[in-house]
N, C-alpha and C positions, 0 to 999 in steps of 0.2 A: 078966627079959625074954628072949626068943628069938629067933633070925631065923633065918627056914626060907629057903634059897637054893636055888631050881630053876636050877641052871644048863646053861642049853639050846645043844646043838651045832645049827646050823644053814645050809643051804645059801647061800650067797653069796649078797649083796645083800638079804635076808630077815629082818635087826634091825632096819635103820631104819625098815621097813613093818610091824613086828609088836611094835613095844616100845610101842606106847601101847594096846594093845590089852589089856594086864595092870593099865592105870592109867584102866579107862572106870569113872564112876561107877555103884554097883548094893552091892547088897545084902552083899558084903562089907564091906562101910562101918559095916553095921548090927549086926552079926556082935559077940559079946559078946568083949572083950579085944584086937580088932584096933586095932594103933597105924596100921600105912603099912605102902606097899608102893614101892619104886623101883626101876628098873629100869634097871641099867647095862649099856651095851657093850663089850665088850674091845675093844681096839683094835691096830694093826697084826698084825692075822690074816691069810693070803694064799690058806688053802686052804678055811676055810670061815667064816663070824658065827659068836658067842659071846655072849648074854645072861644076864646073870645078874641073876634075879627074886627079890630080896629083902624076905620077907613079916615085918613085926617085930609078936609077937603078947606078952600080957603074961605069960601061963604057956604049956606044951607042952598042956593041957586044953584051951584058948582055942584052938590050931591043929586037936587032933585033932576038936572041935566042928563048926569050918569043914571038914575031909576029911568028915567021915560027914554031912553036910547035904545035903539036897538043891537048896542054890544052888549046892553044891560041884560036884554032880552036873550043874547048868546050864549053870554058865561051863564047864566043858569036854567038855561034848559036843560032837560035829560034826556039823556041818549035814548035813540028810539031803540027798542026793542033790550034794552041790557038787561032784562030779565031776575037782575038783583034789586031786593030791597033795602029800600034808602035806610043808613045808620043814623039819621039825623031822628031824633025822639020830637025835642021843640027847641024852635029859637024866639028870641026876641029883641027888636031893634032897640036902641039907646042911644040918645040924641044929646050930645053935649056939646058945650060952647068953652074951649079953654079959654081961664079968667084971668088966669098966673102962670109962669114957669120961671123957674131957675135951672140954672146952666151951668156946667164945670167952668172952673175960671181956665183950667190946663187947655 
């Protein structure tokens, strides 16, 4: 298994309004290999938000499927004409391969 983390620099006050927007349901769901996606905040930040979008896919084929699709091409287009500037500062992708876990025994 994998997990692709985009983790996204962002202008103040701009996580709490934009983290559920990575978890609407839609045709990632449908997407062959996708396990989940969750979406944590950093916390005690002062200069700018920090999300970080963690995509768990079951091989790195199963993600690159989902980049070259055209629902990939949907969820992030921008709306033509919205007229407002994007709150995203910079992101960057991060590509891991989980090597371990442990698990509640309950």
């Amino acid at each position: 298994m994998i997990i692709v983390t985009n983790k996204i620099k962002m202008k103040l006050g701009f996580a709490e309004k934009m983290a559920s927007s990575f978890t609407r349901p839609g045709t990632l769901q449908k997407m062959n290999g996708f396990v989940k996606v969750e979406v944590l905040i950093t916390q005690n930040l002062s200069e700018y938000d920090e999300l970080n979008v963690n995509m768990y896919w079951m091989t790195m084929e199963d993600f690159i499927q989902w980049k070259n699709s055209d629902a990939f091409k949907e969820a992030h287009a921008k709306p033509a004409n919205s007229g407002q500037e994007s709150p995203i500062l910079e992101s960057e992708i991060i590509i891991s391969e989980v090597a371990s876990t442990l698990e509640s025994n309950s």
